[in-house]
N, C-alpha and C positions, 0 to 999 in steps of 0.2 A: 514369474507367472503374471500375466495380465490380471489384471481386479476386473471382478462380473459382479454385477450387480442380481439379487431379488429379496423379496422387500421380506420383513420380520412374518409378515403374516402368509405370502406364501410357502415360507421355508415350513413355518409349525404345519401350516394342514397337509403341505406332503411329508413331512417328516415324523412329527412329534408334538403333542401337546404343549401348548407352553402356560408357567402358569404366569397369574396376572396378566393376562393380555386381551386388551381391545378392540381388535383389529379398524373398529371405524375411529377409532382415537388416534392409534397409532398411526392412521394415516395421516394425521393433522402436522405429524412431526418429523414424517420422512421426507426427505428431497424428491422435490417437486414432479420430478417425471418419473417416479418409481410407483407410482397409485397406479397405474395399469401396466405395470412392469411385468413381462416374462419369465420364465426360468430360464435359465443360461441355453442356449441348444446343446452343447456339449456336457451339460450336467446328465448324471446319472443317482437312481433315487436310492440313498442308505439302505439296506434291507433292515429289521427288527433286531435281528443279533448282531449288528455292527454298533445300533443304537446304544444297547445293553453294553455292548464291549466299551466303546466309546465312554460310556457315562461311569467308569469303575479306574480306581487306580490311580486318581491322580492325589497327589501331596495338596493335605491343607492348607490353606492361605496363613498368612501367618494372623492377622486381624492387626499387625501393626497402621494407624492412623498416618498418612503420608504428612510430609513437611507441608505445613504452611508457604502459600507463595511468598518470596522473596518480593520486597516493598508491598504486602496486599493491605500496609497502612494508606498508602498512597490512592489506592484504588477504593479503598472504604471513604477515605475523606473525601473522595471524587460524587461517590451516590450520594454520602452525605449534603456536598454542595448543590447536588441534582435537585434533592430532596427539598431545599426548601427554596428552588425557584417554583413548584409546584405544590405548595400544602393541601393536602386532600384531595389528590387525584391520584389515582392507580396507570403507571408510568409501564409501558410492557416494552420492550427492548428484545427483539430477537438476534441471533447472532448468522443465523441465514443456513445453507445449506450445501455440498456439496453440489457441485454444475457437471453435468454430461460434458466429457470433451469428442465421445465420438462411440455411438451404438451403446453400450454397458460399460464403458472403461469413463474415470472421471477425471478432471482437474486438482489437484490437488487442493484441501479445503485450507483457506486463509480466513477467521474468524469475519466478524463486521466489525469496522473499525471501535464505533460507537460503545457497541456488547464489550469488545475487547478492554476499552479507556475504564469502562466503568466495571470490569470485576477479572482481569488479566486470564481469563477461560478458551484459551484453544483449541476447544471440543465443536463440531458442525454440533447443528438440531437445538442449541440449548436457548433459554430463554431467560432471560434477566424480567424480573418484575418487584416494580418498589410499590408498595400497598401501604395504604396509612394508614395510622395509627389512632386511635381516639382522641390518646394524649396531643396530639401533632406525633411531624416526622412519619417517618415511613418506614416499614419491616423490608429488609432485603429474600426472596422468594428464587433460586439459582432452579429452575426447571433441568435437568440434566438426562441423560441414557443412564439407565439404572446399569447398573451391572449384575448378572446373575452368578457368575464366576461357572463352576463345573454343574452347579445345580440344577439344568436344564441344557438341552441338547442344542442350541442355539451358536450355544459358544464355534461349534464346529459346520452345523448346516445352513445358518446367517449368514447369506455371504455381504451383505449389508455393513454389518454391524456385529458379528462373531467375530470374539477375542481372534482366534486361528486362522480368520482372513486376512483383520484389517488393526490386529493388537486391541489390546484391553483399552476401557475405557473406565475411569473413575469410581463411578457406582455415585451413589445419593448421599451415606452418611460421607464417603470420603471426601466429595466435593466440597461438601459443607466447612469441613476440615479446613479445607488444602487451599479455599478464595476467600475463607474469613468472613463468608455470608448467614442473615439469622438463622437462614433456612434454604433448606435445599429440598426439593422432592422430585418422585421421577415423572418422566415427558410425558410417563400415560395419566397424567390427572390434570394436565395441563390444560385438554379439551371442555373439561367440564367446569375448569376454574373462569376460563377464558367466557366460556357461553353465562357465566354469572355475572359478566359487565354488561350485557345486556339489559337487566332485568328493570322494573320501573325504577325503585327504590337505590341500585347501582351509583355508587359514588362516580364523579366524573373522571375519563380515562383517556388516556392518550396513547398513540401505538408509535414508533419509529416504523414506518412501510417503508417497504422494497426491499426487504430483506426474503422474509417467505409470506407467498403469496396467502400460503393457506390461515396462519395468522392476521397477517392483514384481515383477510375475509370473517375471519371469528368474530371479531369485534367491529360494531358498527364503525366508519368511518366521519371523521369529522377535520377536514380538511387544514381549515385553519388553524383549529390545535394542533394537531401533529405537525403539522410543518415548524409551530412554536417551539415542541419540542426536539427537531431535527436541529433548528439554529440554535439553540439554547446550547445543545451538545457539542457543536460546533463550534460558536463562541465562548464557550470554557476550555474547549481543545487550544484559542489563538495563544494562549499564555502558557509558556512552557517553564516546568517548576524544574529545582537542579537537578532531580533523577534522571526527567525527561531531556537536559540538555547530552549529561553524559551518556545516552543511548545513543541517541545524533552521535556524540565523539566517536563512540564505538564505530558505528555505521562507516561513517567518514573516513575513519582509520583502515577499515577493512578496505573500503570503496579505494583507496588510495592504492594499497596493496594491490587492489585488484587491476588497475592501469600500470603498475611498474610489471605485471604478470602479461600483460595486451602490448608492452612494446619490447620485451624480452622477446616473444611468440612473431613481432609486427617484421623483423628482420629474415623471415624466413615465411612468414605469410602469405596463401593465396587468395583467401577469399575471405568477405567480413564473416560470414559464419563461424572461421575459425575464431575471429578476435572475440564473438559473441560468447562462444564458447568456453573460450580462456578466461572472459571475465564469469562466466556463470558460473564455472568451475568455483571460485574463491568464495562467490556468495554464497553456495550452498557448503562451503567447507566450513565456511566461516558466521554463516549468517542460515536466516530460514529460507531466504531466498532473493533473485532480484525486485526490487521495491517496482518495476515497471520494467517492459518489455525494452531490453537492452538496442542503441541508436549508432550502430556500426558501420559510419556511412561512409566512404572512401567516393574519392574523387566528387563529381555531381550531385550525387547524392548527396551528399551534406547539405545540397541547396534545398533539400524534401526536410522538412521539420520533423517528422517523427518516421522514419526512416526505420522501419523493423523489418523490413523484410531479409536484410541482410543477406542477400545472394548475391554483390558484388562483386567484380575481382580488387585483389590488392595491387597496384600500381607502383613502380618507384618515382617519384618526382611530383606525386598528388599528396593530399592531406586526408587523413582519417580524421573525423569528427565523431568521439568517444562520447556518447550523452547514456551514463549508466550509473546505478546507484546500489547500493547493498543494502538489504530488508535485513537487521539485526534481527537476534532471535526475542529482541522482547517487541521485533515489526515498526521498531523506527526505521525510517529511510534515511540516506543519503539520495541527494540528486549534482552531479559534478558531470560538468560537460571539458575537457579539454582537447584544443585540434593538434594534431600532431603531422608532424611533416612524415611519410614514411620512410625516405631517405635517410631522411635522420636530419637537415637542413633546409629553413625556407628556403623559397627561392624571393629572388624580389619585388614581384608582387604578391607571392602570397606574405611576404612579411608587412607588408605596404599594409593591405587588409585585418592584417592581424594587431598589427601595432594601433588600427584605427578602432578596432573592437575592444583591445586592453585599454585604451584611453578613457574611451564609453565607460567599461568599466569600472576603472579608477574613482571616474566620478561620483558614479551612484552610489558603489559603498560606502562615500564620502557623504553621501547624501543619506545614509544610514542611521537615522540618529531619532530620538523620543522627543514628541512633539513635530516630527516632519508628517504630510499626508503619507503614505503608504504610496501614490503616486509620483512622489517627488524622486527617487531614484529613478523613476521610468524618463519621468519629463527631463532630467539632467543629461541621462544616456542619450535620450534621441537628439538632442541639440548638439550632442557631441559627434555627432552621427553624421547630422545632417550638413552641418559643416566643415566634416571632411570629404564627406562624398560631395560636396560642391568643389571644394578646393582639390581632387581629385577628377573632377570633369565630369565625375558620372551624373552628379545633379543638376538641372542647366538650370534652376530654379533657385533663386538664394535662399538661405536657409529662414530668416522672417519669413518669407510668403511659402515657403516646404514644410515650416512648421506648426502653420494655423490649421485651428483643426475643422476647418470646410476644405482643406488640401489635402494635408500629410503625405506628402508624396515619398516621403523619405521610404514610406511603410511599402514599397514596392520592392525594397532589398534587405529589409531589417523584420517586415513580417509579424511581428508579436514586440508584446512588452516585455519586460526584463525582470518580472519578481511574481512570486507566487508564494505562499504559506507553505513550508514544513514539517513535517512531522510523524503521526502512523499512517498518514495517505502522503503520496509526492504532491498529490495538488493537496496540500491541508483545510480544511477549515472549510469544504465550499457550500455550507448550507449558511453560514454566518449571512448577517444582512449586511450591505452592503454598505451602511452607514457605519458598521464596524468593521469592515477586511479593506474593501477598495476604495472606500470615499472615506477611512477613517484615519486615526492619528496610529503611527507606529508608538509601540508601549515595548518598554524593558520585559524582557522576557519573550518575546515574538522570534521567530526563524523564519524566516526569507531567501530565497535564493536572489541571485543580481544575476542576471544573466543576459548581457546584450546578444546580438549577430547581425552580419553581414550577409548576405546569399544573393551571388550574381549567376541567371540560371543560362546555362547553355546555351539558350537560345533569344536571351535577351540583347535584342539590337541597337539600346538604348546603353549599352554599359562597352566599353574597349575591349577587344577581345580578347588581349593579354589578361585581364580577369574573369571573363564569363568561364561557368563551370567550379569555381571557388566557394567553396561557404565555410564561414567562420562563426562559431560559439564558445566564450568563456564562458562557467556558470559555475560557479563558487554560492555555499550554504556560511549562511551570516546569522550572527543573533544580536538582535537589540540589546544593548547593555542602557544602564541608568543612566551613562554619560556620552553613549556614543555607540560603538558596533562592534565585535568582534569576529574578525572570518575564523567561522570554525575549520576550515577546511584551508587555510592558509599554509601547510606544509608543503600541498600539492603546487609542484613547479606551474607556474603560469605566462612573468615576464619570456620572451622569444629566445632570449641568450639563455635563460633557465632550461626553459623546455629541451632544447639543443643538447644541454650541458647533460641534461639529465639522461635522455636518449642513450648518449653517447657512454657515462657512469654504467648505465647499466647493459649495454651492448659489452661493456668491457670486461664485465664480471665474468670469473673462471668458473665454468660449469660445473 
């Protein structure tokens, strides 16, 4: 059954009383385009004696207290850290809201990163806020969807937020429970707590925006601090502790899996959709979902960098360019790009290009190390780049003057840099300032991708025509260690004779 949307406060006035309810509060906490939301067209209204019937007969809750999250020391020590880069400031943190994917039906909700780092909460609508303390430090305040359980007819005429639409949700004392916060209360008093940062005498506050609008709007805006606190969150995400490394593993492992499932399926393959599909398949078996819109680019396509549309056919004698990653369920990503022959065999220029991209490679993650700039695997890979593609013919320009950067001419077939941040976003960390991610020192504990490529396009006149149409990306997830680098994703076949090898192993297995 499709999911229909109508909001808490039109369901009570055609249906049923509800108690505690606000309706101008509660609008502060629903997703965004449901405040002049309709009733479904297809809906039809309960009669009275349904309501009665409905409200009679169901089994007790047990009032058992749910488990504590698993690591929610992690996530405490995290607000903790929050807390005293801002003494005396009231810190509001939403976690955002389900998004319309088309008329009443939604997207499935993925927390906010941020919300998520700092209390491992799941739930759309909820809202994090650290308020301080007289002593110092600050009280943790988990805003949440109360739960009514059977005690009001919601549960079944909400098509929002009723248990029997869309499953239960927490409630208020259990939240508290289950994220290890001082305090938890529900979303309807959250309007009124929010309109108290206003006031003269108001301690100073700061909002993470762009998560929900109508929060944003609640409290006055103050540009520069918030953005303080968007980097702040940011630059605590660049350091990843050992929990957060073995989530990465997880991811990676599964991600892995999920390409030995794309080249079992690539031998009998018509179209990228299918491979899309095959991998999406595992993330969701496996994982909560794919970390980013899966990059299924067969033949030319691979020369298109983000390449989703995935309606290509599958080719024998082209390369499929795999750029996909698995969102583990506690929303680590993996991000792993590998090209693969469909055939099952380069051919020799597509091995030409590939052996010149593993090269690239090679270097940078060599270039992986604490105390390097964070651009120094980029600048390693393009030199490596740029002097093959001269000593390959494509560059008529030596690589000295191709690789000054009033030139760069390299960047006509190579297109982007080679490393980005890892972690609960594939791009991690991007509010961090720039004197700490791109113009800063790599530090133990950091995840990086290395990921060079080549892309000679179809219809570039400047490249041989035995390659135009070719595009090549390795991209392997790395972690700074104290003394050097470790590819976490190192199991996954990469050298050319590997990849082959691997193909071939697994084309061989008895069904």
């Amino acid at each position: 059954m499709a999911k229909t949307t109508r909001t808490r406060a039109q369901a009570v006035a055609v249906n049923a009383p509800q108690q505690d309810e606000a309706p101008e509060q509660q609008s502060l906490v629903t997703p965004e385009s449901e405040t002049k939301a309709k009733p479904a067209s297809h809906d039809t209204v309960p009669p009275p004696a349904l309501l009665d019937f409905m409200m009679q007969g169901w089994k007790p809750q047990s009032g058992k207290p749910p488990p504590k999250l698993k690591n929610a020391d992690a996530f405490e020590a995290r607000r903790r850290a929050l807390s005293k880069l801002f003494p005396g400031e009231t810190l509001v943190i939403p976690t955002g809201h389900e998004k319309v994917r088309a008329n009443d039906t939604y997207y499935r909700f993925r927390p906010g990163t941020d919300f998520y780092y700092l209390t491992g909460n799941m739930e759309p609508d909820c809202v994090l806020v650290l308020q301080p303390k007289e002593g110092g430090g600050h009280t943790d305040i988990l805003f949440v969807e109360p739960n009514p359980g059977r005690s009001n007819s919601t549960f079944f005429t909400d098509r929002v937020k009723g248990e029997l639409w869309v499953g239960p949700r927490l409630g208020v004392k259990e939240s508290q429970v289950r994220f290890g916060v001082r305090e938890a209360r529900g979303l309807p008093e959250l309007p009124a707590f929010l309109e108290g940062l206003k006031g003269a005498v108001a301690l100073p506050s700061r909002v993470l925006r762009g998560h929900s609008a109508k929060v944003d709007g609640a409290v006055p805006e103050h540009a520069e601090r918030d953005k303080q606190l968007a980097t702040a969150l940011s630059e605590m995400r660049l350091l990843k502790d050992k929990q957060e490394v073995r989530e990465l593993e997880a991811a990676i492992d599964s991600t892995h899996r999920g390409f030995e499932d794309v080249i079992r399926r690539l031998k009998a393959a018509r179209s990228e959709r299918e491979v899309e599909g095959v991998f999406n398949l595992r993330a969701r078996v496996e994982g909560n979902d794919v970390g980013y819109g899966t990059i299924a680019a067969a033949g030319h396509h691979a020369c298109v960098l983000h390449w989703t549309r995935n309606d290509g056919d599958i080719k024998k004698g082209e390369l499929l360019l795999l750029d996909a990653g698995v969102e583990g369920n506690s929303l680590y990503t993996a991000d792993i790009t590998r090209t693969l022959p469909i055939s099952g065999k380069f051919s020799k220029e597509q091995r030409e290009i590939y052996e010149l991209v593993l090269e690239a490679q090679d270097r940078a993650i060599d270039a992986v190390k604490p105390g390097n700039d964070f651009m120094e695997p980029n600048r390693v890979a393009m030199r490596v780049l740029a002097e093959g593609l001269y000593a390959l013919g494509i560059l008529k320009t030596k690589p000295e003057e191709a690789l000054k950067d009033e030139n760069q001419f390299y960047k006509r077939y190579s297109l982007h840099n080679v490393s980005h941040m890892l972690g609960l976003d594939v791009h991690d960390c991007a509010q961090a300032r720039q004197e700490a991610y791109k113009y800063g020192k790599l530090k133990a504990g950091m995840v990086l991708t290395v990921e060079p490529g080549l892309y000679f396009q179809k219809d570039d006149l400047t490249v041989p025509a035995k390659y135009r149409g070719i595009g090549v990306r390795i991209e392997d997830d790395v972690l700074v260690t104290k003394t050097g680098c470790r590819v976490l994703s190192e199991d996954i076949p990469r050298q050319a004779k590997d990849v082959e090898a691997w193909m071939k192993q697994i084309w061989s297995e008895k069904k």
